[in-house]
C-alpha positions in Angstrom: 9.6 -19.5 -0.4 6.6 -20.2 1.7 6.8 -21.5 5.0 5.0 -24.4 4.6 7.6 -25.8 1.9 9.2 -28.2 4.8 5.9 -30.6 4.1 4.4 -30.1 7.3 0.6 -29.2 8.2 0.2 -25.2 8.3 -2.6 -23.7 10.4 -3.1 -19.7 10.4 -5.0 -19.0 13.6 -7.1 -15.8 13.3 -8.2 -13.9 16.5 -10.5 -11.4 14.7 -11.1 -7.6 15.8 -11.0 -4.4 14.4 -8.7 -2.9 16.4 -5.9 -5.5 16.2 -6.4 -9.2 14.3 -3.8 -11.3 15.5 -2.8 -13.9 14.0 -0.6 -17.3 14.5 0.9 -19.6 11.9 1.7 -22.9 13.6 3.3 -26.3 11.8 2.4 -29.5 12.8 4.7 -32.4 11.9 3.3 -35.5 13.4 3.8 -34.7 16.8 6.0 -31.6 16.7 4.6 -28.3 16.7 6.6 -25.3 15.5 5.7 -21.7 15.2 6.2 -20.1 12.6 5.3 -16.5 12.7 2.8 -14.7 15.1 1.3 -11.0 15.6 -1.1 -8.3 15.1 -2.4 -6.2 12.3 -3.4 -3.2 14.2 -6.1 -0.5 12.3 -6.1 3.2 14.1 -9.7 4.3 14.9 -8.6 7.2 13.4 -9.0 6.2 10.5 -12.3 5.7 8.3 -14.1 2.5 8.9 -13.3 1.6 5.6 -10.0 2.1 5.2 -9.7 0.3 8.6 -11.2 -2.9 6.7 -8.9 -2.7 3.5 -6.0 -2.6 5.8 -6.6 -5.6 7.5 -7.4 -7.1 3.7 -4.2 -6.1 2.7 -1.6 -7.0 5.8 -4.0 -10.3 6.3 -3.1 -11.2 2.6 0.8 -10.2 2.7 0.8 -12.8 5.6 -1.2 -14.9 3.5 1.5 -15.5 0.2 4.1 -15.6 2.7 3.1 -18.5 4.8 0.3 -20.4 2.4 -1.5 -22.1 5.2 -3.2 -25.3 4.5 -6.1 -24.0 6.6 -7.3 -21.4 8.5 -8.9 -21.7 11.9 -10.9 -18.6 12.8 -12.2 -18.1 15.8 -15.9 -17.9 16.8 -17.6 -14.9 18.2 -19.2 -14.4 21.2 -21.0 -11.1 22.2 -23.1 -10.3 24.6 -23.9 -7.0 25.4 -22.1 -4.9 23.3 -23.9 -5.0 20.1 -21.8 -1.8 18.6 -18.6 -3.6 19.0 -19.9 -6.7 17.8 -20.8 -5.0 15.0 -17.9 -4.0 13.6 -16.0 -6.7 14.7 -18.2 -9.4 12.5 -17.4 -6.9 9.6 -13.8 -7.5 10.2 -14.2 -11.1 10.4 -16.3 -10.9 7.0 -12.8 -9.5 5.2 -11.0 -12.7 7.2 -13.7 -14.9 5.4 -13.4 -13.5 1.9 -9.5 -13.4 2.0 -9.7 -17.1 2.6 -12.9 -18.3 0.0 -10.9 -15.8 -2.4 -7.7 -17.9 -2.3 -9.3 -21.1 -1.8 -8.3 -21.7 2.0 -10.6 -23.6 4.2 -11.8 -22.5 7.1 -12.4 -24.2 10.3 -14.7 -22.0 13.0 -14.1 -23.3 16.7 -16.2 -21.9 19.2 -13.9 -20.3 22.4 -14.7 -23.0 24.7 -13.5 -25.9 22.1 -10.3 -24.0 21.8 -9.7 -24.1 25.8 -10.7 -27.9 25.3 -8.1 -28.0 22.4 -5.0 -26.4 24.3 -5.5 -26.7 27.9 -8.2 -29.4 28.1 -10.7 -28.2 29.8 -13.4 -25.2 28.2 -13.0 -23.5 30.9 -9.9 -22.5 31.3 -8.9 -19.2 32.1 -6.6 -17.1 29.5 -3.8 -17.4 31.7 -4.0 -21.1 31.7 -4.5 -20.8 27.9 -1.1 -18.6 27.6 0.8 -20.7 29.6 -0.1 -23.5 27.7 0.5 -22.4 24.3 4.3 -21.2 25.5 4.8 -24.9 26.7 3.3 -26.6 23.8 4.9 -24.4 21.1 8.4 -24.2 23.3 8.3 -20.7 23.5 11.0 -18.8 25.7 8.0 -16.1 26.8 3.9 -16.3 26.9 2.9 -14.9 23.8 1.9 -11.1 23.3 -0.1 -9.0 22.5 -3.3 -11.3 24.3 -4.3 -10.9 20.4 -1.4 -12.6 18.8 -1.9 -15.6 21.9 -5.4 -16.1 21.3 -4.8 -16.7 17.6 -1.8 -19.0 18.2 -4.6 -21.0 20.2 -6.7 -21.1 17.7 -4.2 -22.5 15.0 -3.5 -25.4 18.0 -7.6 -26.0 18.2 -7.3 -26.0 14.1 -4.4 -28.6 14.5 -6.1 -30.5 16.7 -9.7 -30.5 15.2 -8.3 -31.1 11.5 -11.1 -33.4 9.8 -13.1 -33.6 13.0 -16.9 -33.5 13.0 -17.1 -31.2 16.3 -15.8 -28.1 14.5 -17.6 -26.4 11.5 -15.3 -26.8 8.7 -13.2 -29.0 9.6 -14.8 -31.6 7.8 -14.3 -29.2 4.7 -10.6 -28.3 5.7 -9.9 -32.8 5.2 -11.8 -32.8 2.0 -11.0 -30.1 0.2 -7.2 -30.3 0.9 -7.2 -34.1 -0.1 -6.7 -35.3 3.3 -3.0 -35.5 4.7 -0.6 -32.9 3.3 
């Protein structure tokens, strides 16, 4: 049975990388927030690049019958130096994408900063401020880990929050294409 059967709004959060994607499935109904599943796909950089890509495909789509999000809310990339990483790291968020346009998912894209604004209310937060904040909003005994599995759990909260916003690309889409309210 799919976790969202209980007729709440299902966000998957995506933290995209190649060496770990984590990810965070968050509820929302009305005001209550409830997780329901969080971690990481991790890829070995022993393996071939490829092979590194169809694993996160596959684990990525496993999580994907199980919980049948409403929509996803991938986080935007930021770079700056490091064009190598960035590199593959886009790649990796290309097989995110696809997974979701193949299954018909929309796909909200906040920025880091409007995630911040989303959980801890300011863009500026630090990531310990974020993690805190995500245990006390989601009621969690511990702060989340891996960092991987926290960032995405913030990013399903910015999704939550954004939902059928202007401010977010795709979010607009997420509203329409889902028919508005669950």
């Amino acid at each position: 049975m799919p976790v969202s059967a209980s007729g709440g709004r299902v966000c998957l959060g995506i933290d995209p990388g190649l060496a770990r994607v984590g990810y965070g499935i968050v509820e929302q109904q009305g005001s209550r927030l409830r997780v329901l599943k969080f971690g990481c796909i991790e890829t070995s950089p022993r393996m071939p690049f490829t092979r590194r890509l169809l694993h996160i495909y596959e684990a990525l789509g496993e999580q994907l019958e199980h919980c049948a999000p409403h929509f996803m809310s991938v986080e935007r990339l930021f770079f700056g130096r490091n064009i190598t990483t960035a590199e593959f790291v886009w790649q990796a968020r290309g097989v995110v994408m696809l997974l979701a346009a193949q299954r018909g998912i929309p796909v909200l894209e906040p920025k880091p900063s409007q995630i911040k604004l989303a959980v801890c209310g300011t863009g500026g937060a630090d990531k310990t401020q974020v993690q805190r904040m995500i245990q006390r909003l989601l009621g969690l005994e511990e702060i989340p880990s891996p960092d991987d599995a926290a960032d995405a759990l913030a990013a399903a909260l910015a999704g939550l929050a954004y939902y059928g916003s202007s401010l977010v690309p795709g979010a607009e889409l997420a509203l329409s294409s889902s028919g508005g309210e669950p």
